[in-house]
C-alpha positions in Angstrom: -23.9 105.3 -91.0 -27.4 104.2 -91.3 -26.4 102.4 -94.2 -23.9 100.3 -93.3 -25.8 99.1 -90.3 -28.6 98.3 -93.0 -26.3 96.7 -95.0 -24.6 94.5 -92.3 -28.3 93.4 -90.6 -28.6 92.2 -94.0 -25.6 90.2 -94.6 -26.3 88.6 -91.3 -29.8 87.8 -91.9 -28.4 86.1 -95.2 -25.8 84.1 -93.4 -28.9 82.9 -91.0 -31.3 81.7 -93.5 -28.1 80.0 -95.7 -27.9 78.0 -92.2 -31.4 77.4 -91.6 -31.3 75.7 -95.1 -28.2 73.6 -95.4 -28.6 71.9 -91.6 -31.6 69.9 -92.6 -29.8 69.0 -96.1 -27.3 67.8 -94.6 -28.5 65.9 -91.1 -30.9 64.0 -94.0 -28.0 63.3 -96.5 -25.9 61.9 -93.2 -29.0 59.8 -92.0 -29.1 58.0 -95.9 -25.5 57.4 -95.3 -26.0 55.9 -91.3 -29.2 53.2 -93.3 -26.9 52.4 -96.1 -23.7 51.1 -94.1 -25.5 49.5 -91.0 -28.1 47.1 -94.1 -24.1 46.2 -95.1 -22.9 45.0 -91.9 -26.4 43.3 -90.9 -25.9 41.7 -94.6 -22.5 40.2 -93.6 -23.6 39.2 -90.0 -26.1 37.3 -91.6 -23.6 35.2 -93.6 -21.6 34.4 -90.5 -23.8 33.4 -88.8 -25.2 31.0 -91.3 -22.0 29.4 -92.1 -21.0 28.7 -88.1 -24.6 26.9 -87.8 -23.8 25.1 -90.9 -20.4 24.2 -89.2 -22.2 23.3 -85.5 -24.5 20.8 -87.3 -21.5 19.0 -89.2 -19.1 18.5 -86.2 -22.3 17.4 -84.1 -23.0 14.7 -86.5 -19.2 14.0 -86.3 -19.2 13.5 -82.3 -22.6 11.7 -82.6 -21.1 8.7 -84.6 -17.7 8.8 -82.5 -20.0 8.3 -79.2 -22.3 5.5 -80.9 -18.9 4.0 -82.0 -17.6 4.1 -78.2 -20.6 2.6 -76.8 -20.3 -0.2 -79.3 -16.8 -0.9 -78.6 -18.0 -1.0 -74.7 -20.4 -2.8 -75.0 -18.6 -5.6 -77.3 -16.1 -5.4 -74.6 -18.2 -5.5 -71.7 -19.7 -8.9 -73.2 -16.8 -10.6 -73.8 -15.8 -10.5 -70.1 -19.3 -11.3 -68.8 -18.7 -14.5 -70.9 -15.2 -15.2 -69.4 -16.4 -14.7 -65.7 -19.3 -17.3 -66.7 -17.1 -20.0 -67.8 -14.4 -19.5 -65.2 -17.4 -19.7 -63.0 -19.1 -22.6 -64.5 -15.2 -24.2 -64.1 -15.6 -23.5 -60.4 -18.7 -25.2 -59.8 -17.6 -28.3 -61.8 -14.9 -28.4 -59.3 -16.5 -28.2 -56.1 -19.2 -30.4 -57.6 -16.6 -32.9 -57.6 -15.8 -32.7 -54.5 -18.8 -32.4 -52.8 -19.5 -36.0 -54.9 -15.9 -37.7 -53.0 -17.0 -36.1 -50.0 -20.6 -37.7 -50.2 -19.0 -41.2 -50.9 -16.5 -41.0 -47.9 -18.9 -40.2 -45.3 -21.2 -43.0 -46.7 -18.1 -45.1 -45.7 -17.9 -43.9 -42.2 -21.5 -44.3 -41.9 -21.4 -48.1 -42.4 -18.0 -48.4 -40.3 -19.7 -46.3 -37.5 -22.8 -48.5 -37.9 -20.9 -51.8 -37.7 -18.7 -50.6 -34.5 -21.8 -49.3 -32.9 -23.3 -52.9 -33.1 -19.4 -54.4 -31.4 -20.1 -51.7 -28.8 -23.4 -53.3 -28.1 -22.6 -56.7 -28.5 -19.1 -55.5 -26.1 -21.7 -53.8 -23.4 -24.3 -57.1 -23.0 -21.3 -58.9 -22.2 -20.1 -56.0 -19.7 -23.3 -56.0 -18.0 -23.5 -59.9 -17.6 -20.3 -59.8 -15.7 -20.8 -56.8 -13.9 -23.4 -59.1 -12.4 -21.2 -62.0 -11.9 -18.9 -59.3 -10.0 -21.5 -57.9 -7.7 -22.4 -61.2 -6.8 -19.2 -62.3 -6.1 -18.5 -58.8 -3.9 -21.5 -59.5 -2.1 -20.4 -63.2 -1.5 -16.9 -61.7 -0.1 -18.6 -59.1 2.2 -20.4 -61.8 3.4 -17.4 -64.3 4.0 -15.4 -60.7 5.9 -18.3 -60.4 7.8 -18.3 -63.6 9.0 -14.7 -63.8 9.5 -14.2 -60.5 10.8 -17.4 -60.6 13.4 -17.8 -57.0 12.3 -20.3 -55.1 9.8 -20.1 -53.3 7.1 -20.5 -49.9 8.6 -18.3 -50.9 11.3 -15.4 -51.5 9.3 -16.0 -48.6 7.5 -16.0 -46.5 11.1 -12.7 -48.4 12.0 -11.0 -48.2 9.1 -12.4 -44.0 8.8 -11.0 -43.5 12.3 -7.5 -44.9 10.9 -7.3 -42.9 8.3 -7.7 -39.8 10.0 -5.3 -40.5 12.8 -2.8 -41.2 10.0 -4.1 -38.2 8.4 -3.7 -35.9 11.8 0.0 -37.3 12.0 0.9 -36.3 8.6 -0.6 -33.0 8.7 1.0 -32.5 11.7 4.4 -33.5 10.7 4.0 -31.8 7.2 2.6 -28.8 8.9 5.9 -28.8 11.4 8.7 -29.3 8.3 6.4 -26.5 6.2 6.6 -23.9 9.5 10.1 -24.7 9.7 11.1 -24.3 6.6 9.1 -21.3 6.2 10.6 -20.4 9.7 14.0 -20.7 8.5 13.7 -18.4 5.2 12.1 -16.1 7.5 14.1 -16.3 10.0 17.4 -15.8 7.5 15.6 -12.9 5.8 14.7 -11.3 8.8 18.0 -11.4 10.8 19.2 -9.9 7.3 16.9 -7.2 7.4 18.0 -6.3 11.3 21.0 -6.8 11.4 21.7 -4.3 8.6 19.0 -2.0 10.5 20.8 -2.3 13.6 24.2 -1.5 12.0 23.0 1.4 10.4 21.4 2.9 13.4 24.1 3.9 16.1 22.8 5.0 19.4 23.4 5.6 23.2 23.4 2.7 25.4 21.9 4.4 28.3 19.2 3.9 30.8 17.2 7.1 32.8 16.6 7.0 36.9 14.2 8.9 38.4 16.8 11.1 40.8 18.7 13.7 39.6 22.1 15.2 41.3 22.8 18.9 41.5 26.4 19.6 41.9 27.1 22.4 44.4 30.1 24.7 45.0 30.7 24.0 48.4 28.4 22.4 51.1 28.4 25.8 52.9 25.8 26.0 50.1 23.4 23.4 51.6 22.6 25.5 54.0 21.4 28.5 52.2 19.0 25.9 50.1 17.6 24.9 53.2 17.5 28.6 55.0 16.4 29.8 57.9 14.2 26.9 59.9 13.9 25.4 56.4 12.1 28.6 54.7 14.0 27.6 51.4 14.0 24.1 50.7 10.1 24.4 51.2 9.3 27.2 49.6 11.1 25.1 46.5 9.9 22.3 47.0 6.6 23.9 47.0 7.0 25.5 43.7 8.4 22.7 41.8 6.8 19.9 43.1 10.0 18.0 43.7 11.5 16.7 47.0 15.1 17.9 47.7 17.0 15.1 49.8 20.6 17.0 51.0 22.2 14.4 53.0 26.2 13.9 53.9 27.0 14.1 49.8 29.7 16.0 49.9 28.6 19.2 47.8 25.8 17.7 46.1 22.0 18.1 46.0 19.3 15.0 44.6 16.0 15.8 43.2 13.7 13.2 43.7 10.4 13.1 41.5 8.3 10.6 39.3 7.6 13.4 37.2 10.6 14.2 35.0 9.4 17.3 33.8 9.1 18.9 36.5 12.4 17.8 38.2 14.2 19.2 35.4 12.4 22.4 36.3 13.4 22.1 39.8 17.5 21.4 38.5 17.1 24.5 36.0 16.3 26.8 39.0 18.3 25.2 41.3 21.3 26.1 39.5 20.2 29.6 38.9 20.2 30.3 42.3 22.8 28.8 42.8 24.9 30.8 40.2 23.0 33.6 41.0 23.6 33.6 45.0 20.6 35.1 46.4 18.2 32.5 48.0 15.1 33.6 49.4 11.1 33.0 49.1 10.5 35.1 46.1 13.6 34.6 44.6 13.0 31.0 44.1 9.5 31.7 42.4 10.9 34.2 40.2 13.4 31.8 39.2 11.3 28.9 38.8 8.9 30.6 36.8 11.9 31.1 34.5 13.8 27.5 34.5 9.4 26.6 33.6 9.7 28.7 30.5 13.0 27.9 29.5 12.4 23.9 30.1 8.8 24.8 28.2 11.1 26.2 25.0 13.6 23.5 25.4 10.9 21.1 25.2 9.8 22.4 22.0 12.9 22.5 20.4 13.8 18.7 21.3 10.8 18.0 19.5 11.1 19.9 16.4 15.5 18.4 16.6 13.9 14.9 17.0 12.1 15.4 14.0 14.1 17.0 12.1 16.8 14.5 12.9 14.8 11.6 11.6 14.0 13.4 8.5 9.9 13.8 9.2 8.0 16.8 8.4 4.5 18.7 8.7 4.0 17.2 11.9 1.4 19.4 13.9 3.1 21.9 16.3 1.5 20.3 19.2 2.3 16.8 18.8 6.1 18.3 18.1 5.8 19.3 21.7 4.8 16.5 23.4 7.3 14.8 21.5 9.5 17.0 23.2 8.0 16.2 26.6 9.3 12.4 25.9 12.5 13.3 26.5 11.8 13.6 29.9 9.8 10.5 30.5 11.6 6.5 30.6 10.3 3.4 30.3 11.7 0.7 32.2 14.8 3.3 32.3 15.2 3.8 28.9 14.5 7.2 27.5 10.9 7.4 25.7 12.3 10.4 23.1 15.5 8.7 22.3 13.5 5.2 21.9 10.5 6.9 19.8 14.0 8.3 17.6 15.7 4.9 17.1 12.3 3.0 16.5 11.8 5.4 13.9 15.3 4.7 12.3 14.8 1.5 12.2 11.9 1.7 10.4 13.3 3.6 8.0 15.8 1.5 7.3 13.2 -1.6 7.5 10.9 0.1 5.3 14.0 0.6 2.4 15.0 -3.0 2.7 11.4 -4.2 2.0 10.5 -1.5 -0.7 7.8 0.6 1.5 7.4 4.6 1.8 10.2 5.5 4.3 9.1 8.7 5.2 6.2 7.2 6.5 7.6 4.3 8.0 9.8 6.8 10.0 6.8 9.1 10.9 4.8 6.4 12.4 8.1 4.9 14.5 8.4 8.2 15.7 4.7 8.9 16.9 3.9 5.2 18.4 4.9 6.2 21.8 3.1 9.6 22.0 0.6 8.7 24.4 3.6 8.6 26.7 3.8 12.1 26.5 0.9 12.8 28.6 0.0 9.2 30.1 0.6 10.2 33.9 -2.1 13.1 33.3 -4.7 11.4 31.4 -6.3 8.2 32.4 -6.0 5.3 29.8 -3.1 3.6 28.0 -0.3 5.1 26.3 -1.9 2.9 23.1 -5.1 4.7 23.6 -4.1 8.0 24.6 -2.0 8.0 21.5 -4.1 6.8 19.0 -6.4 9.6 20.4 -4.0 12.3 19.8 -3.0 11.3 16.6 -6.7 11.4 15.3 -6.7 15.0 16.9 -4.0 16.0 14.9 -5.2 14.3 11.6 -2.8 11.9 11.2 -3.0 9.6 8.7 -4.9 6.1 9.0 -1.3 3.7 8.9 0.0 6.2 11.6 -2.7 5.8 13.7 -3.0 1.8 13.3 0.7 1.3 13.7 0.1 3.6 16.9 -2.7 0.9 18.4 -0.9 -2.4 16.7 2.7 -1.7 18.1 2.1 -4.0 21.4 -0.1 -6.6 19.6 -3.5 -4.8 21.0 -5.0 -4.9 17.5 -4.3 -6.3 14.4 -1.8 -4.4 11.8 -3.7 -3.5 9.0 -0.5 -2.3 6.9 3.1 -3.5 6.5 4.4 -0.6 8.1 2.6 -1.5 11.7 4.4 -5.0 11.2 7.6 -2.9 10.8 6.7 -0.5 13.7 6.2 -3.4 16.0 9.9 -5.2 14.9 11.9 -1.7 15.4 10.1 -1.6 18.8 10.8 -4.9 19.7 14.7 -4.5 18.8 14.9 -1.1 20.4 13.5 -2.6 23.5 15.4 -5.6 23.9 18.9 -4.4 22.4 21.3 -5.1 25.1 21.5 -1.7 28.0 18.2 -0.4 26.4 16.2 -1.7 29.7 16.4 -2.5 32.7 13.8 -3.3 35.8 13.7 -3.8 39.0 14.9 -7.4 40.7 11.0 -8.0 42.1 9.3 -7.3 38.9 11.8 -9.3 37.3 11.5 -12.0 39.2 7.7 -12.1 39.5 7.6 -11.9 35.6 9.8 -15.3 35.4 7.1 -17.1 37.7 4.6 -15.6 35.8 5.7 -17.6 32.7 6.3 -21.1 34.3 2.4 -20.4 35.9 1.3 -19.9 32.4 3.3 -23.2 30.8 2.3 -25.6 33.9 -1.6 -24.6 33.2 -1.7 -26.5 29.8 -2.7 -30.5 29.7 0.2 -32.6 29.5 2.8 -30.6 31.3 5.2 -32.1 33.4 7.8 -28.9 34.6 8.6 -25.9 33.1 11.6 -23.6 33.3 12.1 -19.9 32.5 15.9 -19.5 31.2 18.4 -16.6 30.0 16.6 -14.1 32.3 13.2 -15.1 30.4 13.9 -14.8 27.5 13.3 -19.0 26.9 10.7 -21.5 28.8 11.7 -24.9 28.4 8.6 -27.2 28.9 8.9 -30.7 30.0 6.0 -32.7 28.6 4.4 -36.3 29.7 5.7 -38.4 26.9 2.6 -40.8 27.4 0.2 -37.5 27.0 1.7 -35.1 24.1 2.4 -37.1 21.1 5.4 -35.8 18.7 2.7 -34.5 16.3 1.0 -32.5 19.5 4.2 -30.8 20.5 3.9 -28.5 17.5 0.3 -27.7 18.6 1.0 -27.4 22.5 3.9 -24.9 21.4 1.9 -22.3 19.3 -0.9 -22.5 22.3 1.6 -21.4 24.6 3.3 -18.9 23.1 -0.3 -17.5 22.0 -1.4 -17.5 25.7 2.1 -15.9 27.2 1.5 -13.4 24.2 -2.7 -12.4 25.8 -1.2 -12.4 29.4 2.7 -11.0 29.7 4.0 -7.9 29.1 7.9 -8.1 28.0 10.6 -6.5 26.0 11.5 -8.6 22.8 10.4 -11.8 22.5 10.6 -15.4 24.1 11.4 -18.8 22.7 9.0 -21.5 23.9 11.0 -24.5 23.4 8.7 -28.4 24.2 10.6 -30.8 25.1 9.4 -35.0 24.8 11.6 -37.6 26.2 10.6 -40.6 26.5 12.8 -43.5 28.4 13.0 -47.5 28.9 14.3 -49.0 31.9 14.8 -52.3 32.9 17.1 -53.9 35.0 19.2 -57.3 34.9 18.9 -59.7 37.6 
């Protein structure tokens, strides 16, 4: 056993030493091998890379005389045009040296022709001047023999014959300035009556006029005596709260309200009927009632207002100015209703407004707002013009609302078409025939108003106020007012009855110059 292990130790330290020998051998033998192949391939490289610089330096001597060759051709070709240019050039200049040479010789011409007309010219002007001379001498000589003929002097002639000339000039300004206005009064005019008439056609309304009474029908007149009550308890105690007087007289089975204030007659109507209906008439029965018929007539007014606008087709008015809209309803002017008026003005502006190209809308909202101040004019002192003006400023309303609001009777001037066209609607809703009426002694007062105003102006013989004064016919001293002053006379006067009268429409001022020969045969 001992020797086996012995003898395998041994093998093993054989195979060890065999290996110790043969690695070194052989790493050595590999390393000769590594040298041998890589001196080859560095051989090889070597050779390459000698024969691509030999090939670099050929084909870069090949593109180095292709280049030189270029540039030669460019050059060659470069010159040959430089030469052409030069000579076209050089053509050029031959040319316009040519002309500047014709040119030279021409204006050498007109020198001398200019110099030999300039010495006519001179020649032409000594002569002027000599009889320039003889002329003066000979005007002074005539002036002289005028003078002497005429007994007047220079300057007086001249003043005479300045004075002539301006009296033709007045007449001819005047007649040219009458046949202008006429003509331009006649377009107008047609225009105008076009423009209204379709207005008026358009816009249908009521032919009505207000009073200042109103009637309460009754069932029976057994009725009249339980108004009036027990030693007149009633009637007063109405009368009291309404602010109205009752008159019952011998109308059969009727009551009249009497009152300047139309508001609060209609008050006084609403309650009277609800008693009347209702039956029971006493003290506080009538308060409680009229309390109601003031609330109801309060919510009616508000509605009119808000219907009147809505009617016309006018929006985002302010809430109060929609009620004392409403409140016009109940308020006339020279018995025609203010509401119903403020509606049709504002229709016919509307319509006027369309026919002429301006905002309708507007046009309508300041027809329907220029009576306003009517609303409130028996409580606040002023004019309905100013009291409205001020309320529409209150309420921002626009600028052209407001102006057509002070403009519509003429008090100031219209700064905007649409005050023109508020004061023509008003003017045609005012005098349409059955929109007005007054009262036989303001009428008649108002007609010798106009002949007073006529008979104040120089030249004035008699004057009459016709067709309910509507025309003044003035009578003129022939001798006084020439034909040419008529024209002038007229437009004074119908300034001045503009300033002083107050009147519906408008009225014609018609001069009138006669002038007569008489002589008799003996």
């Amino acid at each position: 056993m001992t020797g086996s292990v012995t003898l395998v130790l041994a093998v093993l330290v054989a195979v060890v030493l065999s290996l110790l020998i043969s690695v070194p051998v052989t790493y050595k033998v590999a390393v000769q091998n590594k040298a041998k192949k890589d001196a080859e391939t560095l051989g090889t490289a070597e050779e390459k890379a000698r024969s691509i610089i030999d090939e670099a330096i050929k084909t870069g001597d090949a593109k180095k005389r292709e280049a030189l060759l270029e540039v030669k051709e460019e050059s060659l070709r470069t010159k040959n045009e430089l030469e052409r240019e030069t000579k076209e050039r050089r053509n050029e200049l031959q040319k316009y040296e040519k002309r500047v040479l014709t040119k030279e010789e021409t204006v050498d011409k007109k020198a001398e022709a200019v110099e030999k007309r300039e010495q006519e010219v001179t020649a032409k002007a000594g002569k002027l001047q000599e009889r320039e001379k003889k002329v003066e001498e000979m005007e002074a000589q005539a002036k002289q023999e005028l003078e002497r003929i005429s007994g007047l002097t220079a300057e007086q002639a001249k003043a005479e014959l300045v004075a002539s000339i301006e009296e033709e000039a007045k007449v001819d300004i005047a007649r040219r300035y009458r046949e202008l206005e006429a003509q331009a009064k006649d377009d107008a005019d047609k225009k105008a009556r076009e423009y209204v008439v379709n207005a008026i056609q358009k816009c249908s309304v009521d032919h009505v006029s207000e009073t200042t009474i109103s009637v309460v029908p009754l069932p029976s007149d057994e009725m009249k005596g339980r108004i009036i009550g027990r030693e007149g308890r009633n009637i007063r105690a109405l009368e009291m709260a309404t602010g109205v007087d009752l008159i019952i007289d011998d109308t059969p089975e009727a009551v009249v309200l009497s009152a300047f204030d139309p508001v609060r007659r209609e008050i006084a109507r609403v309650a009277l009927e609800k008693l009347i209906v209702d039956g029971r008439i006493h003290p506080a029965r009538i308060e409680e009632m009229v309390e109601k018929a003031r609330r109801e007539v309060e919510a009616q007014i508000r509605e009119d207002g808000e219907n009147a606008a809505m009617d016309v087709g006018v929006h985002g008015i302010h809430p109060e100015l929609l009620k004392l809209l409403g409140r016009m309803k109940f308020r006339s002017s020279y018995g025609q209703n203010a509401l119903k008026h403020s509606i049709e003005v504002a229709e016919l502006c509307g319509l006027l407004a369309g026919e002429i190209g301006l905002d309708i809308k507007l046009a309508k909202r300041a027809g329907l707002l220029h009576d306003i101040g009517k609303s409130i004019d028996h409580e606040v002192e002023g004019s309905h013009i100013q009291i409205g003006i001020d309320l529409c400023r209150k309420y921002k309303e626009s600028q052209v609302v407001i102006n057509s609001v002070a403009a519509h009777h003429g008090d100031n001037e219209p700064e905007s078409l649409i005050a023109c066209i508020v004061q023509a609607a008003d003017a045609i809703s005012a005098a349409r025939p059955g929109a007005r009426r007054e009262t036989l002694e303001a009428y008649t007062n108002r007609l010798k108003q106009l002949e007073d105003i006529t008979n104040e102006f120089k030249g004035v013989e008699k004057s009459f106020a016709i067709q309910a004064g509507r025309e003044v016919r003035v009578m003129v001293i022939p001798e006084v007012i020439s034909d040419a002053e008529m024209v002038i006379l007229a437009k004074d006067i119908a300034k001045q009855i503009e300033t002083t009268l107050e009147y519906p429409g408008q009225i014609k001022v018609n001069v009138i110059r006669e002038s007569r020969a008489v002589e008799y045969a003996k």
